[in-house]
C-alpha positions in Angstrom: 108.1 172.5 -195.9 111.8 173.2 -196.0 112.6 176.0 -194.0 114.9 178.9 -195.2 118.4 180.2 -192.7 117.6 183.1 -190.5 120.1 185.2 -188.7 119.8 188.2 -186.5 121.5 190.5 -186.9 124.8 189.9 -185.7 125.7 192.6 -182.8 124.0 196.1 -182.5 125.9 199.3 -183.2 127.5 199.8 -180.5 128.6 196.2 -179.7 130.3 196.7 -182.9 131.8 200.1 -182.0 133.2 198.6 -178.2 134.9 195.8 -180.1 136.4 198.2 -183.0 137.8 200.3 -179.9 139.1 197.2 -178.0 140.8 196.1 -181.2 142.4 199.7 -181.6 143.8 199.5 -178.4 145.1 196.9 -178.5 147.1 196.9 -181.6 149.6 199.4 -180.8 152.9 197.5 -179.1 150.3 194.2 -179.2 150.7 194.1 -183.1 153.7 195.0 -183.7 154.8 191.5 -181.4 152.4 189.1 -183.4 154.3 190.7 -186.6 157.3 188.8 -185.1 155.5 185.6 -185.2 156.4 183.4 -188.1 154.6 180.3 -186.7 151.1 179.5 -185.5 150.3 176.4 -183.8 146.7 175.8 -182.8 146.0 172.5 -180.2 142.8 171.7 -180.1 141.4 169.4 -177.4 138.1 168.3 -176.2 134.9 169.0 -174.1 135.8 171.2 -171.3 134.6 174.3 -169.8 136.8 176.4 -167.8 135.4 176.0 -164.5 135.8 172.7 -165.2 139.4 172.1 -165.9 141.2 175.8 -165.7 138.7 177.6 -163.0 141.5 176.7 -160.0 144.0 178.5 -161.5 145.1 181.7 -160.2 144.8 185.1 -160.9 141.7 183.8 -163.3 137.6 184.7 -162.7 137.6 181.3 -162.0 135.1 178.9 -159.6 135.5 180.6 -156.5 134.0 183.6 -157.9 130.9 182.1 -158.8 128.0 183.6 -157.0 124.7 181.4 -156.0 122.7 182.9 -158.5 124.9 181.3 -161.2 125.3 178.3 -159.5 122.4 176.8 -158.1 120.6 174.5 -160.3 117.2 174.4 -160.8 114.5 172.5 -162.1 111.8 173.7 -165.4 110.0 175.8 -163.3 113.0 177.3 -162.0 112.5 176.3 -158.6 116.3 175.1 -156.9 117.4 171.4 -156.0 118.3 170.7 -152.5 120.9 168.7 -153.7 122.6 167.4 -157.1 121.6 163.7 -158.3 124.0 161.4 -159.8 124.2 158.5 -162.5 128.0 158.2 -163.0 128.7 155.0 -161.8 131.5 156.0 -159.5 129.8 159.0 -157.9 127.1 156.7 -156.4 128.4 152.9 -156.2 129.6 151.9 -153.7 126.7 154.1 -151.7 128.4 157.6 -151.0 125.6 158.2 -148.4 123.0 160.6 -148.5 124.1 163.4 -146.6 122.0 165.4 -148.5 117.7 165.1 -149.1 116.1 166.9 -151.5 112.3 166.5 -150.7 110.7 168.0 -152.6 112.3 166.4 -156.1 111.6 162.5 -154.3 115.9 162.2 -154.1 118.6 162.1 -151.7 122.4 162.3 -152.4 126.0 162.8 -151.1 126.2 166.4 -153.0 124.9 169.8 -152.2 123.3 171.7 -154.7 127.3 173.4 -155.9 130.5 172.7 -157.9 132.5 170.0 -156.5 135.9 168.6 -157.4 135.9 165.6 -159.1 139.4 164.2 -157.7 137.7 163.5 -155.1 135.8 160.7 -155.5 137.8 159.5 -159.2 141.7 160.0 -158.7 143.7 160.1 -162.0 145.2 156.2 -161.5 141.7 155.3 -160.9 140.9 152.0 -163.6 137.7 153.7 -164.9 138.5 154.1 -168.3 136.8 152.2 -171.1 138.6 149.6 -173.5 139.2 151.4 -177.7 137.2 148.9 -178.8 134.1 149.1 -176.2 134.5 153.2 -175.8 131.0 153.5 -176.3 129.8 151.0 -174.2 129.1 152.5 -170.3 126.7 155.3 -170.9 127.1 155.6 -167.0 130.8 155.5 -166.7 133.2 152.4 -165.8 133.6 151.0 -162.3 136.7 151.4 -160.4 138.4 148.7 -160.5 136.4 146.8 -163.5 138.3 149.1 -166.8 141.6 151.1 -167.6 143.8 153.3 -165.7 143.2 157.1 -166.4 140.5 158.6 -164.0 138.1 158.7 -167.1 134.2 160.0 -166.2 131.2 159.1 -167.9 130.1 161.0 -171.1 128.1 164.5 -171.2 125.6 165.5 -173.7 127.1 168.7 -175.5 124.3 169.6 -178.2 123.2 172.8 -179.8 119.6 173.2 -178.1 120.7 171.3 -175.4 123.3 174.1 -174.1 121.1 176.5 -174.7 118.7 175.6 -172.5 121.1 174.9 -170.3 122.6 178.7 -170.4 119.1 179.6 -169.5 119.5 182.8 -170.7 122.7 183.7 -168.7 122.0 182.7 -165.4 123.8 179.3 -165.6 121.7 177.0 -163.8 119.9 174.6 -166.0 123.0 172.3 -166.4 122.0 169.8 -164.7 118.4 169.6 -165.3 119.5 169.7 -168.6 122.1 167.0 -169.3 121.7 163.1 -169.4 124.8 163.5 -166.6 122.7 165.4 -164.5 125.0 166.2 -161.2 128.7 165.4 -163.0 127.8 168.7 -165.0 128.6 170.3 -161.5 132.0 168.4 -161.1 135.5 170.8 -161.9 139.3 168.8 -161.5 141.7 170.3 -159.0 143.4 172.8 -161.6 146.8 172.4 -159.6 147.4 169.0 -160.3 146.8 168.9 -164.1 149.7 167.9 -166.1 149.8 171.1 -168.2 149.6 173.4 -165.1 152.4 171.1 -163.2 154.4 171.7 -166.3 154.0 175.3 -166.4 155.3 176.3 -163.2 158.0 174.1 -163.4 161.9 175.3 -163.7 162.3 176.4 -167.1 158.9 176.4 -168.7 157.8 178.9 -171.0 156.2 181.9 -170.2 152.3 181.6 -171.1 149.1 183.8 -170.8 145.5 182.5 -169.5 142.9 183.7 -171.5 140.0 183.6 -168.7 137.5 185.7 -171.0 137.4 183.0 -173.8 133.9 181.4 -174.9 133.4 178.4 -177.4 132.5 180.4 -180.9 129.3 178.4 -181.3 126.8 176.6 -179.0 127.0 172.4 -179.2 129.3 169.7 -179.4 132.7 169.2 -181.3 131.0 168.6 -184.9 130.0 172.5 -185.0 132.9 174.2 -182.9 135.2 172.0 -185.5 133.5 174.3 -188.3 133.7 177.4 -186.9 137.4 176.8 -186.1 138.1 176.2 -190.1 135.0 178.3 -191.6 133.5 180.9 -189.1 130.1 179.5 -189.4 127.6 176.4 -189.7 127.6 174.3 -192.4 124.5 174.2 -194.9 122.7 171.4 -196.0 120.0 172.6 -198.8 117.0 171.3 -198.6 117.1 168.6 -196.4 115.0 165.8 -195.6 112.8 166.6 -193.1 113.7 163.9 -190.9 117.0 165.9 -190.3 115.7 168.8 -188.7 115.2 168.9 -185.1 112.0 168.8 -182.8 111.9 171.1 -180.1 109.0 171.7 -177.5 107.7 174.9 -176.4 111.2 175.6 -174.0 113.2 175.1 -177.0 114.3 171.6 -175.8 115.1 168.6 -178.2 114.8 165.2 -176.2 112.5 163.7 -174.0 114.3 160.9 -171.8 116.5 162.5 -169.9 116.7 161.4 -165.7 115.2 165.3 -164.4 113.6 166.8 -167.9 109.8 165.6 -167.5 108.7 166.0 -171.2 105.6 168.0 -172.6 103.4 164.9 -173.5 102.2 167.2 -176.1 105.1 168.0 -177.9 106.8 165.7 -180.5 110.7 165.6 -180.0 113.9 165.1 -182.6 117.3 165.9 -181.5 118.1 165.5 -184.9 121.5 166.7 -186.7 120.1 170.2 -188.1 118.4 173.3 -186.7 114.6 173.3 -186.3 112.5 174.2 -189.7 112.1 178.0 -189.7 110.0 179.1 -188.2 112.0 178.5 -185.2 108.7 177.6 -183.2 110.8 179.2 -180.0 111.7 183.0 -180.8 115.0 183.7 -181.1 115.9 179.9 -182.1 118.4 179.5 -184.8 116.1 177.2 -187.8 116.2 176.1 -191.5 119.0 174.1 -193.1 121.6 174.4 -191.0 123.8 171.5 -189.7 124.8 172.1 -186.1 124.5 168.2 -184.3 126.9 165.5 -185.2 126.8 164.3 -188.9 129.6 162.5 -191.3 131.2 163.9 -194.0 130.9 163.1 -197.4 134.5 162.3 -198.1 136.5 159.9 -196.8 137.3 159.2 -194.0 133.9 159.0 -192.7 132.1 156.8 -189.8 129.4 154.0 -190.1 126.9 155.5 -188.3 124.5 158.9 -188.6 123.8 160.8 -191.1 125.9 162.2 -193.9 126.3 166.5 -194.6 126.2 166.9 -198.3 130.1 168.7 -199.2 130.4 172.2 -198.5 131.8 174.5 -200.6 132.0 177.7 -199.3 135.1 179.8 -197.4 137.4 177.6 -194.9 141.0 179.3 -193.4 142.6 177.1 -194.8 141.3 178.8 -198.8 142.3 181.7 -197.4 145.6 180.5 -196.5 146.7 178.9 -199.6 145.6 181.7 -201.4 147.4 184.3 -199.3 150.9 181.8 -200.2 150.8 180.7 -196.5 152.5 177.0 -195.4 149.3 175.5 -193.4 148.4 172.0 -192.5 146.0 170.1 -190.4 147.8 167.1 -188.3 145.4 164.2 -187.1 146.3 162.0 -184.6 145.1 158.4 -186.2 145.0 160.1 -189.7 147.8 157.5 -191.2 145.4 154.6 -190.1 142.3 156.3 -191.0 142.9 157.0 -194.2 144.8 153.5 -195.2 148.4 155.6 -195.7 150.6 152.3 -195.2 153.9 152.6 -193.9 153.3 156.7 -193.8 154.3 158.7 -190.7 151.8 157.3 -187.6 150.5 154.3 -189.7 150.2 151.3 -187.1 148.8 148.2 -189.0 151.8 146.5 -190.4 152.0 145.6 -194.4 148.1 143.4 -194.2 146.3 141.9 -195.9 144.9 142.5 -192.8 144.7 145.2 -189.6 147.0 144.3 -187.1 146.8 147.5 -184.8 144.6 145.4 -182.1 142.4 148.7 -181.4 141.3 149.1 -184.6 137.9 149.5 -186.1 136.5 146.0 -186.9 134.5 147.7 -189.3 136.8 148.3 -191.5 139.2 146.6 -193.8 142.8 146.8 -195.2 144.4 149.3 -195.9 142.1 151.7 -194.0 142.7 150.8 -190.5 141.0 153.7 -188.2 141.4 153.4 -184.7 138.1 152.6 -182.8 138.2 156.1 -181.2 138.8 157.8 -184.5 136.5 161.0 -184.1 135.8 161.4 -188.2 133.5 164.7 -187.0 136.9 166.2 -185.1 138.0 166.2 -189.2 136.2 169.5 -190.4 137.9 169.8 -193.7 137.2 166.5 -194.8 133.6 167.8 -195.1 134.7 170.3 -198.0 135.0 169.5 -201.8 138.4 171.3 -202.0 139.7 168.7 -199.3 138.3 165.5 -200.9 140.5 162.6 -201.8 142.6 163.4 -204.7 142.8 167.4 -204.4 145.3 169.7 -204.1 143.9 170.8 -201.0 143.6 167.1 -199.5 147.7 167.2 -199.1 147.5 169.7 -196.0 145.5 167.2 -193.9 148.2 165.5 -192.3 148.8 162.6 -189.4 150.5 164.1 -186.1 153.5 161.8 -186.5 154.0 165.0 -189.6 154.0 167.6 -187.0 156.5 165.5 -184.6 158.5 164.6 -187.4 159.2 168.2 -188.0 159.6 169.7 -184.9 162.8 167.0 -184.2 164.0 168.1 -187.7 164.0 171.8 -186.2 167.2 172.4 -184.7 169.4 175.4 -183.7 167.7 178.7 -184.8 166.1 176.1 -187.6 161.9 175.5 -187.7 160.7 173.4 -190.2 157.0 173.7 -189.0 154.6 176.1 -191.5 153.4 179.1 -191.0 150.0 177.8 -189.1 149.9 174.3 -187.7 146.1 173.0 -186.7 146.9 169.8 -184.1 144.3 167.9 -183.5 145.0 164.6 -181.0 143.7 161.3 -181.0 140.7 159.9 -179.3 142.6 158.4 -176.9 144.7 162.2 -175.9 142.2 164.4 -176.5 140.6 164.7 -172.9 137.2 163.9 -174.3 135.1 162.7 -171.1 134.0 158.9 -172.0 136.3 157.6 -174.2 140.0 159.4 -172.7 140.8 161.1 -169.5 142.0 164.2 -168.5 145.6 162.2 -167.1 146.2 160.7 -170.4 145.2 163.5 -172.8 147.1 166.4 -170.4 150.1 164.5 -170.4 149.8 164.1 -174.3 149.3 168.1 -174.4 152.3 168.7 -172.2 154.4 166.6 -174.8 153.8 168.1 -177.6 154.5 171.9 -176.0 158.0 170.2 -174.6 158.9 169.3 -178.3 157.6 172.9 -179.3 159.9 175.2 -176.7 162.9 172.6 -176.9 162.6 172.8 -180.9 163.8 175.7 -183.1 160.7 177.1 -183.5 160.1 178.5 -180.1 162.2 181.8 -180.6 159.1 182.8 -182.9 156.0 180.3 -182.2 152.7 181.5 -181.0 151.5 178.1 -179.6 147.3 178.4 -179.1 146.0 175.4 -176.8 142.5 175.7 -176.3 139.2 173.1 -176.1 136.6 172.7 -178.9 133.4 173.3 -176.3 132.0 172.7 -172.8 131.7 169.1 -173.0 128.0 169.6 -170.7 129.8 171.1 -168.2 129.2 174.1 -165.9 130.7 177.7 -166.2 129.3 180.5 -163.9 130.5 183.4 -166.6 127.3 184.1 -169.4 128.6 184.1 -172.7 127.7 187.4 -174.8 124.7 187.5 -176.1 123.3 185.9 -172.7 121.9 188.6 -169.9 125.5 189.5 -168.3 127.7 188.3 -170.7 130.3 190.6 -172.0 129.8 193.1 -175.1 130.7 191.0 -178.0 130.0 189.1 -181.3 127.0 186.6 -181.2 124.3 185.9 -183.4 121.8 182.7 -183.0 124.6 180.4 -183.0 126.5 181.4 -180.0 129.3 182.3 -178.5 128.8 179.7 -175.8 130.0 178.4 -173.4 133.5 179.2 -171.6 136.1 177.3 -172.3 139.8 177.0 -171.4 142.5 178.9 -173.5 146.2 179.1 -173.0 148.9 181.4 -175.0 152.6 180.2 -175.2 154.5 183.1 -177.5 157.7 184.7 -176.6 158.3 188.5 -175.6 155.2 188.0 -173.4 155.4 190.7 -169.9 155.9 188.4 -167.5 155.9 184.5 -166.6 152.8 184.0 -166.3 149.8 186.9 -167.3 146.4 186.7 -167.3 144.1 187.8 -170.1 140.5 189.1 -169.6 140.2 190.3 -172.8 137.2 189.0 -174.0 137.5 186.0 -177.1 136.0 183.4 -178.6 137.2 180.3 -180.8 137.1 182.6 -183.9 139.8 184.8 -182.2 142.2 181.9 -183.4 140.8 182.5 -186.8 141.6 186.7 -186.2 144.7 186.2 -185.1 145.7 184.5 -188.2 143.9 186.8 -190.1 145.9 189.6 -188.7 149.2 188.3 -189.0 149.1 187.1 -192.3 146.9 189.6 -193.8 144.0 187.2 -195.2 140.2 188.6 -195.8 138.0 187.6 -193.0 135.4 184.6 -193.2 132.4 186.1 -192.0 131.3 189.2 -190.0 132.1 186.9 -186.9 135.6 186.8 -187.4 135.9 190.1 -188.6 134.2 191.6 -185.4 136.3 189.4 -182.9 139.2 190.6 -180.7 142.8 188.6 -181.9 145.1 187.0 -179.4 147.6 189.6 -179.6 146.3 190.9 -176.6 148.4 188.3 -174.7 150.8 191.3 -175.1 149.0 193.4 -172.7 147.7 191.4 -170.1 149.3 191.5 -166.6 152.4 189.7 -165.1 150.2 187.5 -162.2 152.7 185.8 -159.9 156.5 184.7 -160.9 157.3 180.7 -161.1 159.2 178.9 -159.2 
């Protein structure tokens, strides 16, 4: 039987009342500064929490803060490990010794049972990165010494019941036991030595804001925090084969192979693309036909493999923003190739008959071209009829080489750029653990905000860099909703995890400020909203706290 969407109801009163009172506040000098904005540019990266890549920075509630009790991992019953087991290839070959025995779970290891930094074991030169055209080919990660420069880890599993489970309610500690990663979900990059950070406090960088309170809008992988960016809200797929929905057993867990989860031999599993048939058979489970995993779109472009989302039609920004008379656009790294746009801005595959970028898809066939990395999910308008080959509403989904182009065309006091800018980069500069690295992608990031501030946008450019979603990885702060999480916005789709968020606008109070307001994703969506007067999405947008709050925050320490 087809199961019908649920939802609770989205905050009680006077989660509602707090964040009408913290919007209030902060709207005073705050607004009146993100009036002054004409520009919005929104990069959006991939798969990190902020522990993981921002929780070194200072001034920030970051790692060091973490207490045991949202640390520790434990097992299903909740009892701790001694120690944290690895399977990335790097983390345990050659032998890293076994300084560490966990009796009681039959395992030994070189890690404690706590965050560690990754640059310690897999430096940033290190060759561990996979070749474009075999990206999905080391589940465990790429030897040193045997694959590409760039420092790259293995993959993590970032799914919607998945990080749930892994939340465990607010407590934090069920990453690992969790995750097909197990230990790397415990593993954080020295914050100091990032590309974006170096560029930041260099001589004459812009003055930026951390946002240290800032939670992916919706629990899961890229597919559903792509959504929420454009449309506040999980796509819907109406009556949908069964074989769609997911499986769950009685812990509200989808899969039963993973190296620490021992399964419920009674229960039936299906980490499928949509949400469990309603009833949720876990209370409190978002069900019915809802599509929150991985699936392709419709349209073109779309990948060869997985299932297919039927095209949406309801409310994205980007409606609201043509309506409202507002210059948007969506720039794709890899688009040009993707979508077979020969000789266009950031097409790579010469004039045929055949593909002659050497990393592209051998799947495909001239003119479309896509790189083998080309994330077709990471495309969330391409899932909506408005957006399909052909429409009006298809010429604001741009390649990146657009976005480039214009920012060297803006000189002077001159921007070219639209009102709001979505920048979304290829596979390969993304950061996504797997398939890119932290190095490559970072120094991709710090590119694109050089062209921005030495452009002739920056007098008046709100420039949002933040990360889709968690990527697996551990974050010690509960996202609301979870027991200790801030007051805020959720329903049975999240917030979730935390995730890194930077602010780059001018006339901000000091060099460098941090921001503990608290946000989610959908705050990029209020923020826009706000500025250029558009109707809300959904109650989730309309409840959320905007980014003007940037305005407020507190100088931390002066640059260099």
């Amino acid at each position: 039987m087809k199961g019908r969407f649920t939802l609770i109801g989205l905050v009680v009163a006077i989660t509602a009342v707090g964040a009408a009172t913290v919007s209030a506040g902060t709207h005073s000098t705050a607004e009146s500064r993100l009036d002054k904005i004409n520009h919005i540019v929104v990069i959006y990266e991939e798969n990190h929490s902020f522990d993981n890549l921002y929780g070194g920075w200072e001034g920030v509630n970051g790692r060091e803060n973490a207490d045991a009790a949202h640390t520790t991992q434990v097992d299903q019953q909740g009892n701790p490990y001694t120690c944290l087991r690895q399977n990335d290839v790097n983390l345990t070959s050659p032998p890293l010794g076994t300084s560490c025995v966990d009796t009681a779970h039959g395992f030994s290891s070189a890690f404690g049972n706590t965050w560690f930094t990754i640059d310690d074991f897999i430096q940033p030169s290190d060759t561990t990165c996979p070749p474009a055209l075999h990206a999905f080919s080391f589940p465990n990660g790429v030897l040193n010494g045997t694959g590409e420069p760039g420092g790259c880890t293995r993959d993590l599993v970032h799914a919607f019941y998945q990080e749930q489970y892994q939340l465990n309610g607010g407590q934090q500690n069920r990453y690992m036991v969790g995750s097909d990663a197990i230990g790397m979900t415990m593993g954080a990059y020295d914050t100091k030595q990032l590309p974006v950070y170096q560029y930041l406090h260099s001589q004459g960088a812009p003055h930026y804001a951390i946002a240290d309170n800032f939670f992916q809008s919706a629990f899961g992988g890229s597919f559903l925090s792509h959504q929420y960016l454009i449309a506040a809200q999980a796509p819907v797929y109406p009556d949908a084969p069964d074989s769609l929905h997911s499986l769950i057993d009685s812990a509200g867990f989808p899969r039963n192979n993973y190296p620490l989860y021992t399964p419920d031999p009674t229960a039936t599993y299906r980490d499928g693309p949509l949400t469990v048939e309603c009833p949720s058979p876990v209370a409190g489970l978002a069900c019915g036909d809802r599509a929150v995993n991985t699936m392709q779109p419709t349209f073109e472009p779309f990948g060869t493999f997985g299932a297919k989302l039927v095209p949406q039609t309801h409310a994205t920004i980007g409606d609201r923003l043509t309506a409202g008379g507002v210059s948007w656009a969506w720039y794709s790294g890899g688009w040009a190739d993707a979508t077979g746009d020969v000789g266009g801005p950031g097409w790579t595959n010469g004039t045929g008959p055949t593909c002659s970028n050497p990393v592209h898809d051998p799947a495909f066939t001239f003119p479309k071209c896509p790189s083998a990395i080309f994330q077709y999910h990471h495309q969330p308008f391409v899932y909506y009829s408005n957006f399909a080959p052909g429409t009006e509403g298809r010429t604001h989904l741009q390649d990146e080489a657009v976005f480039q182009n214009l920012l060297a065309s803006s000189t002077g006091n001159s921007c070219a750029l639209d009102s709001v800018s979505f920048v979304k980069p290829m596979g390969s500069e993304n950061e996504h653990p797997g398939y890119a690295s932290v190095e490559h992608g970072g120094s991709h990031l710090v590119s694109l905000l050089k062209s921005i501030e030495g452009s002739g946008c920056s007098k008046d450019t709100m420039v949002i860099v933040t990360y889709d979603e968690f990527g697996g990885q551990w974050d010690h702060v509960p996202p609301p909703g979870q027991t200790g999480g801030p007051a805020g916005p959720h329903d049975q789709f999240g917030p979730g995890t935390r995730i890194p968020a930077l602010v780059i606008a001018p006339r901000l109070p000091g060099n460098f400020v941090v921001d503990h307001t608290e946000h989610d994703t959908l705050s990029i969506l209020s923020t826009i909203e706000h500025r250029f007067g558009l109707s809300p999405l959904t109650a989730r947008d309309a409840e959320v706290s905007d980014l003007s709050s940037v305005w407020e925050a507190k100088q931390v320490s002066a640059r260099p």
